[in-house]
N, CA and C atoms as a LAMMPS dump frame, in Angstrom:
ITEM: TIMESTEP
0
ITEM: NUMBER OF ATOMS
606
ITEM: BOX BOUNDS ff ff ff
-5.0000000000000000e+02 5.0000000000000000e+02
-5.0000000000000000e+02 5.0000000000000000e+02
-5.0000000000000000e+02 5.0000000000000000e+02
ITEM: ATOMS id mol type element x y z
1 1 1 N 433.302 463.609 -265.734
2 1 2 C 434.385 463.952 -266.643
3 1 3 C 434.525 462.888 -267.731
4 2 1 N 434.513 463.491 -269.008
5 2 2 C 434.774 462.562 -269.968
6 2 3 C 436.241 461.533 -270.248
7 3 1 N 436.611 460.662 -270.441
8 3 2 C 437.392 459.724 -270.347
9 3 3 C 437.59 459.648 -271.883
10 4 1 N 439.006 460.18 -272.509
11 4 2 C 439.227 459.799 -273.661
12 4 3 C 440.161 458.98 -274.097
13 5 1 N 440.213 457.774 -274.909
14 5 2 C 441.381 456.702 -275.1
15 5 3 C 442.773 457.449 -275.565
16 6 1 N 443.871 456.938 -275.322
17 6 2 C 445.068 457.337 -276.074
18 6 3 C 445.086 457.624 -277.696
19 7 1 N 444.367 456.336 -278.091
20 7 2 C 444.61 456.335 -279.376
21 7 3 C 443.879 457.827 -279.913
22 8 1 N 442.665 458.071 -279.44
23 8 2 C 441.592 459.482 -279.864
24 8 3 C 442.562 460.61 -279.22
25 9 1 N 443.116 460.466 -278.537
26 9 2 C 444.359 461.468 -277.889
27 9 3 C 445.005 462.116 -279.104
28 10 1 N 445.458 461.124 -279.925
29 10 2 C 446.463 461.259 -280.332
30 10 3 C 446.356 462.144 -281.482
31 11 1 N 444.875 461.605 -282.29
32 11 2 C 443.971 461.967 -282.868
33 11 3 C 443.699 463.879 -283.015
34 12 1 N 443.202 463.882 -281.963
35 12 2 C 442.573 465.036 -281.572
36 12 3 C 443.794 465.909 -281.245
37 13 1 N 444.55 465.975 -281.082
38 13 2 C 446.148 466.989 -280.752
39 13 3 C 446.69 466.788 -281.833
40 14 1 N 447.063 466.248 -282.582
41 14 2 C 448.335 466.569 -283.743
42 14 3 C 447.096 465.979 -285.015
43 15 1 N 445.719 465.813 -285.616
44 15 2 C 445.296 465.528 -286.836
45 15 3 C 444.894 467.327 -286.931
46 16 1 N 445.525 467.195 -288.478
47 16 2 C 444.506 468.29 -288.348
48 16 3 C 443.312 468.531 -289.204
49 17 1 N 442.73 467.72 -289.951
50 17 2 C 441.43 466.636 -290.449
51 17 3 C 441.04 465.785 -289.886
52 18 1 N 440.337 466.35 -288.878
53 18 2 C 439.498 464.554 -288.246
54 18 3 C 437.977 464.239 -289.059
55 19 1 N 438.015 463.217 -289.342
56 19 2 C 436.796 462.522 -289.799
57 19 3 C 436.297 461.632 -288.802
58 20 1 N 435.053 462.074 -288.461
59 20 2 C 433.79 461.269 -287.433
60 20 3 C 433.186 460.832 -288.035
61 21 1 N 432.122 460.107 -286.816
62 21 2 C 430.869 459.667 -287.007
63 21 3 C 429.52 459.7 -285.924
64 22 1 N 428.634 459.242 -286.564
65 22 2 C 427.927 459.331 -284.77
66 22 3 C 426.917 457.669 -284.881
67 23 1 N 426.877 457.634 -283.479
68 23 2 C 426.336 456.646 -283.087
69 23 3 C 425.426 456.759 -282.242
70 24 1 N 424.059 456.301 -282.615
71 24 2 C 422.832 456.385 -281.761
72 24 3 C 422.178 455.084 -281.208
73 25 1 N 422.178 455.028 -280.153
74 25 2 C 421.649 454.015 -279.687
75 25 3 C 419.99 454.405 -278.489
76 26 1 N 419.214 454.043 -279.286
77 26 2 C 417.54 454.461 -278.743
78 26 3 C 417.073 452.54 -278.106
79 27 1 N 416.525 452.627 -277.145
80 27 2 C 416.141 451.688 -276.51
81 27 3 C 416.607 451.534 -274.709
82 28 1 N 416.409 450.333 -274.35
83 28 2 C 415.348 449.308 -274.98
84 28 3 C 413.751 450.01 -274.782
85 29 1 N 413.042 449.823 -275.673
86 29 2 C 411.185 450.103 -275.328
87 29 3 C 410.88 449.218 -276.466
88 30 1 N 409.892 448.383 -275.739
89 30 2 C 409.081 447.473 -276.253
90 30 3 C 409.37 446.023 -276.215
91 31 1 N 411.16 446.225 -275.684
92 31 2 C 411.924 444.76 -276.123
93 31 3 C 412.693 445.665 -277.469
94 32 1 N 413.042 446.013 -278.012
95 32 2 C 413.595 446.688 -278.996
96 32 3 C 414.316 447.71 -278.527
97 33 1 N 415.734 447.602 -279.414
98 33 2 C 417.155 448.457 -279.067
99 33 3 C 417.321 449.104 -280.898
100 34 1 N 417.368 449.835 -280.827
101 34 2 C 417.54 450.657 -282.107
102 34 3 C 419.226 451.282 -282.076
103 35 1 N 419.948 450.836 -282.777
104 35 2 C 421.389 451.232 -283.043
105 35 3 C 421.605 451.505 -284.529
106 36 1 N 421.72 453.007 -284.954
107 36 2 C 421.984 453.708 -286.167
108 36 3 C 423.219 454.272 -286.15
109 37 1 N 423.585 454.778 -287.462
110 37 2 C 424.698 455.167 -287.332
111 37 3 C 424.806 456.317 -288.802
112 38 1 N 425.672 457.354 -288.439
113 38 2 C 425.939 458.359 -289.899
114 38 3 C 427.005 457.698 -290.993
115 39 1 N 427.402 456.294 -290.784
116 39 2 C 428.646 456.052 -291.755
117 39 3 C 427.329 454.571 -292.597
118 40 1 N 427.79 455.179 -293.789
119 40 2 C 427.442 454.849 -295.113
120 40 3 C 427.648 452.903 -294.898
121 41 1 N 426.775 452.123 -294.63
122 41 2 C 426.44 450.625 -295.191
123 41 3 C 426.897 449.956 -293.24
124 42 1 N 426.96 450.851 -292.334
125 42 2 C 426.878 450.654 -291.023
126 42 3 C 427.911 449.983 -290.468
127 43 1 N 428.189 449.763 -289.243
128 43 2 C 429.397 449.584 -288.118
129 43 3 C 429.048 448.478 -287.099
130 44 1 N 430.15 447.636 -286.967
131 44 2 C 430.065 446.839 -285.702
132 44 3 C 431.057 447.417 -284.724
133 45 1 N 430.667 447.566 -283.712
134 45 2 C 430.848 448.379 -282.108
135 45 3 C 431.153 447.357 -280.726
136 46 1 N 432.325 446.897 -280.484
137 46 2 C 432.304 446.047 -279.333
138 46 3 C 431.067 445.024 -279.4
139 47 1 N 430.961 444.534 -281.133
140 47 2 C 429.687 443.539 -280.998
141 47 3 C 428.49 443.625 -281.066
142 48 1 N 427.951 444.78 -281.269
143 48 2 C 427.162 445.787 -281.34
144 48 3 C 426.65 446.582 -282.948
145 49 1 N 425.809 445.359 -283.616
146 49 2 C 425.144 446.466 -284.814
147 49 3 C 425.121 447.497 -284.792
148 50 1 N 425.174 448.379 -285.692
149 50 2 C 425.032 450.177 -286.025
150 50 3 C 424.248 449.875 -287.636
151 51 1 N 422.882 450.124 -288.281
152 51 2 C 422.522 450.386 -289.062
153 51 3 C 423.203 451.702 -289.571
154 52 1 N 423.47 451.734 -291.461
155 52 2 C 423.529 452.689 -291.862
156 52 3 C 422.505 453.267 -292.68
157 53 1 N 421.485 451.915 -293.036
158 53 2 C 420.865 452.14 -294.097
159 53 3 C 419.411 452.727 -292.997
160 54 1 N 419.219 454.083 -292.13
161 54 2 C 418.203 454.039 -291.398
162 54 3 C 417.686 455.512 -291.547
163 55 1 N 418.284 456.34 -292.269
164 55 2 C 417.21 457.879 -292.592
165 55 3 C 418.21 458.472 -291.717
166 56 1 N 419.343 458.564 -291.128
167 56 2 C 419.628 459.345 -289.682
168 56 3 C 419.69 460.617 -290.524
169 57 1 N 419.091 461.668 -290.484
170 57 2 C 418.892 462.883 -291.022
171 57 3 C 420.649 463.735 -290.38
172 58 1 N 419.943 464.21 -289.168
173 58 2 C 420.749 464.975 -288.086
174 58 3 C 421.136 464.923 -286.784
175 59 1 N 421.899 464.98 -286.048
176 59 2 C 422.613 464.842 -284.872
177 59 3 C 422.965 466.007 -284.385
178 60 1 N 422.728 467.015 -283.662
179 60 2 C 422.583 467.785 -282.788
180 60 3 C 424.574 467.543 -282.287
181 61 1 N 425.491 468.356 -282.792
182 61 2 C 426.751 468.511 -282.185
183 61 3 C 426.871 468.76 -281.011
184 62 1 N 428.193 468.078 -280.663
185 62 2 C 428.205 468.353 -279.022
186 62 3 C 428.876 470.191 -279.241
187 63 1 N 427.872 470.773 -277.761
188 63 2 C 428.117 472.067 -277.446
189 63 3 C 428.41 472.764 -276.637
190 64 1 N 429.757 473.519 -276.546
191 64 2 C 430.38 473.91 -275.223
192 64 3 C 430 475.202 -274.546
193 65 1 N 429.853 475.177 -273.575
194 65 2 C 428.996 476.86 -273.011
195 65 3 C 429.568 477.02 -271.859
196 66 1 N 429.42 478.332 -271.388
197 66 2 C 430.243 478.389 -270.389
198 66 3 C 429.067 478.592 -269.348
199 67 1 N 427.722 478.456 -269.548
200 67 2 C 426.747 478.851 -268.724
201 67 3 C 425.484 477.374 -268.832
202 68 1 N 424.858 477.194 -267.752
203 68 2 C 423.982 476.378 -267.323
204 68 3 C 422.862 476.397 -268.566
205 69 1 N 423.325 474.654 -269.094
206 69 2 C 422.389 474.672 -270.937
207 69 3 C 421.485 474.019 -270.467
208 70 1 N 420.061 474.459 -270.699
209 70 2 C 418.668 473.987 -270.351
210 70 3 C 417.961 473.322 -271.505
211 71 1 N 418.639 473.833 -273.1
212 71 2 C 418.233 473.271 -274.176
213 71 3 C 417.847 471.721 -274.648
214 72 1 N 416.922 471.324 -275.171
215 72 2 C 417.016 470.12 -275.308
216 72 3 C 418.028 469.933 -276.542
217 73 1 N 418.136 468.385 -276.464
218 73 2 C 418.96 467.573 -277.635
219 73 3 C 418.035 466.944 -278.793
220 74 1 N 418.669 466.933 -280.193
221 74 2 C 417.561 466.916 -281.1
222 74 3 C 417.753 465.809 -282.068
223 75 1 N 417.825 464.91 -282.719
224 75 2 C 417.769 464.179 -283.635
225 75 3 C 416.92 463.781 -284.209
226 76 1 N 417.05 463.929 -286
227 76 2 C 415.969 464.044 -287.033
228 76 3 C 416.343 462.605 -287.682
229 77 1 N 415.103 461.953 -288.242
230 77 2 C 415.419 461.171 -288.735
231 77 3 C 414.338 461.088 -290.39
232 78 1 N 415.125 460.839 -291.361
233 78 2 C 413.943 460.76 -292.347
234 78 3 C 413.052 459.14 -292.239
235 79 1 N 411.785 459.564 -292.708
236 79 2 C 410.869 458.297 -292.186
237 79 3 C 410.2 457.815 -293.698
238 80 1 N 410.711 457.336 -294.868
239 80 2 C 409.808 456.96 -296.299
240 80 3 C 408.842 456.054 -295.763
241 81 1 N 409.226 454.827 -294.792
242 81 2 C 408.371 453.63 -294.823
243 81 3 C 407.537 453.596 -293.572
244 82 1 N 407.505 455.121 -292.946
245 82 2 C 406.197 455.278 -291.686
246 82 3 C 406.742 454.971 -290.632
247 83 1 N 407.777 454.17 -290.828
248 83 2 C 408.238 453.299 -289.469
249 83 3 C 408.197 453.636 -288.321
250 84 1 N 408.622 455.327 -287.945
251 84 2 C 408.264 456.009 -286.465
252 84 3 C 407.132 456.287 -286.403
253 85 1 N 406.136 456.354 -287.205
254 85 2 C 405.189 456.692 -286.845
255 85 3 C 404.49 455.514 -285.694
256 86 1 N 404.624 454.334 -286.446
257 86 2 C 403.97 453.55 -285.609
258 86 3 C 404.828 453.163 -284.595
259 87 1 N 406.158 453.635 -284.262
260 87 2 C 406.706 453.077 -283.164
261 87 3 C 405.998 454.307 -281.771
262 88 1 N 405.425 455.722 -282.672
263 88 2 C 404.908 456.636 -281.457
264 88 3 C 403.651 456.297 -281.145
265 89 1 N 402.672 455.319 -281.726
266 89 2 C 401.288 454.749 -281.354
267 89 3 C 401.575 453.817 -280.41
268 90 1 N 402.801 453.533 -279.519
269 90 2 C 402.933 453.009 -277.931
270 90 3 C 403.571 453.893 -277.297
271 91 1 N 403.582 455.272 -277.736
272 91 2 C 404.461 456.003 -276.332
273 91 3 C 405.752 456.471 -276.824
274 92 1 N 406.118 457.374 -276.804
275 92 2 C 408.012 457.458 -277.113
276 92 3 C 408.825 458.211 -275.896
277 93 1 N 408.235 458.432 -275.025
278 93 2 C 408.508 459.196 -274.038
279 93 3 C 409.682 458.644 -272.916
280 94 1 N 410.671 459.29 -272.703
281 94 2 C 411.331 458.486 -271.499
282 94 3 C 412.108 457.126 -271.811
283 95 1 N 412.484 456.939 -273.298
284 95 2 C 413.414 456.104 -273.313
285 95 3 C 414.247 456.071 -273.739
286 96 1 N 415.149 455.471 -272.717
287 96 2 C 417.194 456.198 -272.792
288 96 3 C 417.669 456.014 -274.197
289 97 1 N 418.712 457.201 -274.341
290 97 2 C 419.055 457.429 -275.651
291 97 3 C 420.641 458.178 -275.402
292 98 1 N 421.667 456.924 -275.522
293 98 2 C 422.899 456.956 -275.51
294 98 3 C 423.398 458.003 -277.109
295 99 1 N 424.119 458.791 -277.561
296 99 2 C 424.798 459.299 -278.554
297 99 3 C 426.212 459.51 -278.695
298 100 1 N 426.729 458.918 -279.221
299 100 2 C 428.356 458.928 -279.28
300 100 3 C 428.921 459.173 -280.52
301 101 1 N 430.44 459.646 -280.791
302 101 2 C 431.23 460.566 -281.631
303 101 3 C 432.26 459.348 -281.621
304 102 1 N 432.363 458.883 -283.355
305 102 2 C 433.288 458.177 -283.198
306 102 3 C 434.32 458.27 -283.988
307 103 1 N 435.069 457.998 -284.5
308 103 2 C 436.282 458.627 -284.95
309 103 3 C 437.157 457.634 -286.113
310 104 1 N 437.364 458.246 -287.152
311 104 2 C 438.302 457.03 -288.572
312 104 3 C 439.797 457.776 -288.226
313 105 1 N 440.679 456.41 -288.362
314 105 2 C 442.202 456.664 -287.973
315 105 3 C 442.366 457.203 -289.313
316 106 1 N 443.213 458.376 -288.849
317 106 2 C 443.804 459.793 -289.879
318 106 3 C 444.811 460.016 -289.505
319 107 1 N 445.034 459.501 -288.895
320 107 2 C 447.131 459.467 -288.462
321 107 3 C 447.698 458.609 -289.41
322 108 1 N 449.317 458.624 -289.119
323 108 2 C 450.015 458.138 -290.415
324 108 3 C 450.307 456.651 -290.018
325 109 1 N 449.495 456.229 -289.154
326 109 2 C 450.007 454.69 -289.297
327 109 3 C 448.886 453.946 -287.726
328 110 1 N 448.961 453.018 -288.295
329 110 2 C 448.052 452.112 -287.795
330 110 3 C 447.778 452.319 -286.201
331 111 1 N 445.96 452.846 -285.492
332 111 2 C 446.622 452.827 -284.011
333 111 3 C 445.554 451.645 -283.395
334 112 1 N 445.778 451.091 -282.55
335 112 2 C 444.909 450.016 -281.685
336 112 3 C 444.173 448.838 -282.989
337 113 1 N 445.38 448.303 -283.998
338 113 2 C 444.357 447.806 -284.815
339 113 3 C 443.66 448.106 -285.569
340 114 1 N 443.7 449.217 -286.207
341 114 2 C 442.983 449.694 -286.65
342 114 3 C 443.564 450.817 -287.913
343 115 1 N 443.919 450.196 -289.125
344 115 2 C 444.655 450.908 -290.217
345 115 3 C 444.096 451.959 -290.337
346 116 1 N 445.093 452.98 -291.278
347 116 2 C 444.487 454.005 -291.697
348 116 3 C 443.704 454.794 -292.706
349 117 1 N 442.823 455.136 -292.273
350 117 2 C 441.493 455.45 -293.03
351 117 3 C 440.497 454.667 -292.807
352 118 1 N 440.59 453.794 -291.661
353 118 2 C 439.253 453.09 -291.201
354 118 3 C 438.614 453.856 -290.117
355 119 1 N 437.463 453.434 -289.557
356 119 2 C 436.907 453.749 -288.23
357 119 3 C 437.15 452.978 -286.646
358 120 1 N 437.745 453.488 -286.092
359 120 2 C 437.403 452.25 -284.746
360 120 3 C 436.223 451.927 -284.195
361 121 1 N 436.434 450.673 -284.163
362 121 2 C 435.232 449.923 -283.797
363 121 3 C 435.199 449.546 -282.703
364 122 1 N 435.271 450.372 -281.557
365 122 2 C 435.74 450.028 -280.015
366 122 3 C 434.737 451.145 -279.278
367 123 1 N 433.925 450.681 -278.557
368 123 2 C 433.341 451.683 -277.358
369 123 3 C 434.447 452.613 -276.926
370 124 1 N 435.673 452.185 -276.102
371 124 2 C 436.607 452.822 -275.744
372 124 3 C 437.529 454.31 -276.623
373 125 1 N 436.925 453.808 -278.298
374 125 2 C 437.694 454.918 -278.698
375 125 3 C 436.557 455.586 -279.145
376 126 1 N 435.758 455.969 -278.635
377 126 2 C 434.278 456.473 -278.857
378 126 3 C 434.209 458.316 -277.645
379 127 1 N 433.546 459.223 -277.848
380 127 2 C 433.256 459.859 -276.818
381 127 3 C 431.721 460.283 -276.986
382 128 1 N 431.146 459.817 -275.85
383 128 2 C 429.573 460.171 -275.188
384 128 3 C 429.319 461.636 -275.347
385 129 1 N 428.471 461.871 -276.333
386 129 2 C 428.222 463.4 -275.963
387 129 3 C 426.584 463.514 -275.742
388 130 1 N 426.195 462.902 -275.587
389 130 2 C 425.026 462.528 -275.126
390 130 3 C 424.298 461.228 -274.253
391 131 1 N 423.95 461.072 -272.983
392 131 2 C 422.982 460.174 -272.251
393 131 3 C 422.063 460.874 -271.504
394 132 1 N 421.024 460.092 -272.03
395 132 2 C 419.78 460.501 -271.068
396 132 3 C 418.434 459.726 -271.884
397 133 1 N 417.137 460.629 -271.697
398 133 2 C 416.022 459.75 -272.253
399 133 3 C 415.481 460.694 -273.244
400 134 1 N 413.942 460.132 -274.032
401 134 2 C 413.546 460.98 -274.864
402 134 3 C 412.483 462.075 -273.961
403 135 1 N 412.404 462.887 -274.842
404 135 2 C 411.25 464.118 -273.712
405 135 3 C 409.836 464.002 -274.678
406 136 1 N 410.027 464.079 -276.085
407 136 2 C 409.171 464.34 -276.952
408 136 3 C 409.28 464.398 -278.33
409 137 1 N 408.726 463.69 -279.257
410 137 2 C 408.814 463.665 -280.671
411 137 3 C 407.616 464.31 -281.527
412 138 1 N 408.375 464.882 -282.433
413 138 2 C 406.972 465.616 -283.212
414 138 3 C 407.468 464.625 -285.367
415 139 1 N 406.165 464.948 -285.913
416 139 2 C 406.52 463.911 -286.889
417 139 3 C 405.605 465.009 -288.129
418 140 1 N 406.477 464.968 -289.231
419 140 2 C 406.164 466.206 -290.185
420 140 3 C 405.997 465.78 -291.737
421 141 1 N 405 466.01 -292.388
422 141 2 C 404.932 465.235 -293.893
423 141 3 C 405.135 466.138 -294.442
424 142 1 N 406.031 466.847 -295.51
425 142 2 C 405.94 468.199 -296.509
426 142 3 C 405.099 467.743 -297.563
427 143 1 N 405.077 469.001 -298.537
428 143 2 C 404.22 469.069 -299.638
429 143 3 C 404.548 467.815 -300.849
430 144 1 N 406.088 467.236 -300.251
431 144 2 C 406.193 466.29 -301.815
432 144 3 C 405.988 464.871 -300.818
433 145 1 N 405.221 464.766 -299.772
434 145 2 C 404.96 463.458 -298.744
435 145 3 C 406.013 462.977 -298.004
436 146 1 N 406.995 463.645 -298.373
437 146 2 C 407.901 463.033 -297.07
438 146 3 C 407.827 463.354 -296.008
439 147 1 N 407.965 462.332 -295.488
440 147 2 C 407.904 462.008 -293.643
441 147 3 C 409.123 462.447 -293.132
442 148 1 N 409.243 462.674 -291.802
443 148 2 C 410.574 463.102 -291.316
444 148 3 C 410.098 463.403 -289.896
445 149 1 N 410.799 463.013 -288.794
446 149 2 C 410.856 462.634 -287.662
447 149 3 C 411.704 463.655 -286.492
448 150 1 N 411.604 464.166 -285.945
449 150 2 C 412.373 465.138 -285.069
450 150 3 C 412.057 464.619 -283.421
451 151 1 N 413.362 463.72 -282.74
452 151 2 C 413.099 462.938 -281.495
453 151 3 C 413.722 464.143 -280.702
454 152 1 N 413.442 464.787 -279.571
455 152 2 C 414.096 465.73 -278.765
456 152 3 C 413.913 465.162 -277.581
457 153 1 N 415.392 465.081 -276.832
458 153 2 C 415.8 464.336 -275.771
459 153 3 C 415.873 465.682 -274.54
460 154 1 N 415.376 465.117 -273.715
461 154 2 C 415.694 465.805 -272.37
462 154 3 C 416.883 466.593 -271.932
463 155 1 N 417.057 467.966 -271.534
464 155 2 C 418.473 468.231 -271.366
465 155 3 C 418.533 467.373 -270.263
466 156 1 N 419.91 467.181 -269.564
467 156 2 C 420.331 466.908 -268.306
468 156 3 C 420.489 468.108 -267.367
469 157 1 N 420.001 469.42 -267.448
470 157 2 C 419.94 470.445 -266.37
471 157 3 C 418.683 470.916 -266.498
472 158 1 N 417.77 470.655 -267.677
473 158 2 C 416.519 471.214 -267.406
474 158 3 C 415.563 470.963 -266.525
475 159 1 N 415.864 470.079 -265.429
476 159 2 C 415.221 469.937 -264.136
477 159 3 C 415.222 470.952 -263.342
478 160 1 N 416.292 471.607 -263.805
479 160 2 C 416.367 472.958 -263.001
480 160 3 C 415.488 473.599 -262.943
481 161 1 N 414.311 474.322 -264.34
482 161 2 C 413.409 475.198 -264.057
483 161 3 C 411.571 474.328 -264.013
484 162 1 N 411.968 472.76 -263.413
485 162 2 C 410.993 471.837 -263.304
486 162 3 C 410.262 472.506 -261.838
487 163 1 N 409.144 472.562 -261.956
488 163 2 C 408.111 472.961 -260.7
489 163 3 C 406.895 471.897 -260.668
490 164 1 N 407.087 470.854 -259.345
491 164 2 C 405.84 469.968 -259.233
492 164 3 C 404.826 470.584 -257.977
493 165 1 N 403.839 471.046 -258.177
494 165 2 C 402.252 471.109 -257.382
495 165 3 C 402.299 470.161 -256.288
496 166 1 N 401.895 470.254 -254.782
497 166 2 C 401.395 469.496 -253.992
498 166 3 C 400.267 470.215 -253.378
499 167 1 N 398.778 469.398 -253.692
500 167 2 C 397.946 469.794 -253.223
501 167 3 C 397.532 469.395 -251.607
502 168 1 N 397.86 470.34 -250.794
503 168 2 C 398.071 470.476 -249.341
504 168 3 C 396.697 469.687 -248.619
505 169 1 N 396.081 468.802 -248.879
506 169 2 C 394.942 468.485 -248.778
507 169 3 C 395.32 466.852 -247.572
508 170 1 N 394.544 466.737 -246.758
509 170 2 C 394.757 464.737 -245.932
510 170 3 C 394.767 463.786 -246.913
511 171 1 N 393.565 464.043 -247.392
512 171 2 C 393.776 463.012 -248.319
513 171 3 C 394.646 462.824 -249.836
514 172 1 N 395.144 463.917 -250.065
515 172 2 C 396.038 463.819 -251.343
516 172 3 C 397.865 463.23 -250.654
517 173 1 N 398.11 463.502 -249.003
518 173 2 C 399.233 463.319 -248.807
519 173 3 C 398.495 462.067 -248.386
520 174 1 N 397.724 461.144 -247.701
521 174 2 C 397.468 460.238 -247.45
522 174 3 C 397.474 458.675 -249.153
523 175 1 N 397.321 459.7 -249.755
524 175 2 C 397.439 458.484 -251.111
525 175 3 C 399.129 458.147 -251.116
526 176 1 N 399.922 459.451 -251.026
527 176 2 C 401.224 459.224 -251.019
528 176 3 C 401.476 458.343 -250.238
529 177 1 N 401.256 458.848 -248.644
530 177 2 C 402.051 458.436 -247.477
531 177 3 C 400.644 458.016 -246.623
532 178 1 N 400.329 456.652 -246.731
533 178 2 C 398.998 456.236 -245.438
534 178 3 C 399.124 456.474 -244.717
535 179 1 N 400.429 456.518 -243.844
536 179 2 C 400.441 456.512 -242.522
537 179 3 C 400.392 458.19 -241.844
538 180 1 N 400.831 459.018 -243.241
539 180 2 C 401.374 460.636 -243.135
540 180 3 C 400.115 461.495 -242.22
541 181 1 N 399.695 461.481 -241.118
542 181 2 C 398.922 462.867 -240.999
543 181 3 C 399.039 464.402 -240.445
544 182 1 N 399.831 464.614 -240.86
545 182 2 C 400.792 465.682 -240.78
546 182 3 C 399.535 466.954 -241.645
547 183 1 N 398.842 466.568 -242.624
548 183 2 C 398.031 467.358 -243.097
549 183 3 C 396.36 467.548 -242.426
550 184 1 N 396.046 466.559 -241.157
551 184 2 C 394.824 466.6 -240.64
552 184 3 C 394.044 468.152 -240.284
553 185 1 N 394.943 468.782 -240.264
554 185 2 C 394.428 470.058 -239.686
555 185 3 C 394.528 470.924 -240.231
556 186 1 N 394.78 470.607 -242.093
557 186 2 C 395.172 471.737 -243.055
558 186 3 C 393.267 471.741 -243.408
559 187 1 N 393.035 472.647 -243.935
560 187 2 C 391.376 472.792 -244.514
561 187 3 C 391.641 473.849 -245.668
562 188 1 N 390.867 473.27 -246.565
563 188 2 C 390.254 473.939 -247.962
564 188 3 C 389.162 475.121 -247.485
565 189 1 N 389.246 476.436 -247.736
566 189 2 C 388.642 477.017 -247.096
567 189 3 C 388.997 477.622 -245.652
568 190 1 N 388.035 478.249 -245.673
569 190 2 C 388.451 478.899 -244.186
570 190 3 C 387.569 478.867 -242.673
571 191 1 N 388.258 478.214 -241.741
572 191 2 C 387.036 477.555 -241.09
573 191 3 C 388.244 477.634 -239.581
574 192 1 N 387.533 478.168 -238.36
575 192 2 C 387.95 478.528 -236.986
576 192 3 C 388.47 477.396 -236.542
577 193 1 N 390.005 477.181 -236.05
578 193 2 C 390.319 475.92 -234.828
579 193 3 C 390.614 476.305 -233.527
580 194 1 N 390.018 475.843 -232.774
581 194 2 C 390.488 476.232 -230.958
582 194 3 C 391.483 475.161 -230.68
583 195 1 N 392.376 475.111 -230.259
584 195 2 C 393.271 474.875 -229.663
585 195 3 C 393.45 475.118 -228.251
586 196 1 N 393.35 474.072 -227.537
587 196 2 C 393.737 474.325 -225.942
588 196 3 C 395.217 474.074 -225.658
589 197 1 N 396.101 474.899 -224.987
590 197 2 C 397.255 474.906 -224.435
591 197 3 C 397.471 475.752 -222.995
592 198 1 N 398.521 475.092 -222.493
593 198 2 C 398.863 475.307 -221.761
594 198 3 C 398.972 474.18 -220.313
595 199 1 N 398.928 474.622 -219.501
596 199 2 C 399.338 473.979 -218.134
597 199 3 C 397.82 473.525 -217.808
598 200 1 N 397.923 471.956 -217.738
599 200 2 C 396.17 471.493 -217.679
600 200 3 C 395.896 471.403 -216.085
601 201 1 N 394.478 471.775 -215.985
602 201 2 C 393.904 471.464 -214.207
603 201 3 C 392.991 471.025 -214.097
604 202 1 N 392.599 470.416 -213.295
605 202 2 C 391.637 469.592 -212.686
606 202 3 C 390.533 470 -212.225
């Protein structure tokens, strides 16, 4: 369950113009934490850089459904100086990617510090509409050379229609489990076992 501050409370029930923002935080891979942001010349966050000056194209809105969302999450980024490209020549796969909604005071008077018509600069007055990792990036040049970047993050329920293979074989459960032989008597092919049972005699 999401956890929202008073002050965004207050916000969100009686504004009836709210002005956001979003906050992306990609890392760590490589030793490198990437923190962007959609507000114009960038944000400090509980201490925490937010680039503004970084291409953030698009942010994928948070989306309410009343049924089990398998969709992935998408963020575009424009690329002039190549820069993702070479960050995908080590891999981009599988690394966590926090997204948060943050919010400029639009009420009539100052809340948590924070006058009006600014942004808060507090994790706490922030809401998560996205954690998890990346799944896959694809990277696109149009006809006038621009670059542009599309990172798509893993849903958090699409494990659901995930199916992993176990090849029923000794030695494929033996790489898993050395000690496992639970598979000694499975065979590839089709081939007769006798089995003796019963009450043994002499």
């Amino acid at each position: 369950m999401r956890t929202i501050s008073p002050d965004i409370q207050i916000i969100l029930d009686f504004v009836e113009n709210i002005s956001y923002f979003y906050l992306v935080t990609i890392g760590p891979f490589s030793g490198t934490i990437i923190r962007d942001t959609s507000i114009t010349g960038g944000i400090t966050m509980s201490g925490d850089v937010f680039s503004g000056d970084n291409g953030l194209l698009y942010v994928d809105p948070p989306r309410m459904s009343s049924t089990v969302d398998k969709e992935t999450y998408k963020i575009s980024y424009a690329d002039p100086s190549f820069i993702w490209r070479t960050r995908f020549e080590s891999g981009f796969s599988g690394v966590p990617i926090i997204i948060r909604v943050g919010f400029f005071n639009t009420w009539t008077s100052t809340l948590n510090n924070t006058p009006v018509g600014y942004p808060f600069n507090t994790y706490t007055d922030t809401i998560t509409v996205y954690s998890g990792f990346s799944d896959m990036a694809s990277y696109s040049i149009n006809m006038e050379g621009e670059a542009s970047m599309t990172l798509e993050c893993s849903s958090p329920m699409g494990s659901l229609s995930l199916s992993r293979s176990l090849l029923t074989t000794d030695d494929n459960m033996r790489q898993r489990y050395p000690n496992d032989n639970s598979f000694e008597q499975v065979f590839l092919g089709s081939k007769g076992v006798d089995v003796l049972w019963g009450k043994k005699t002499s």
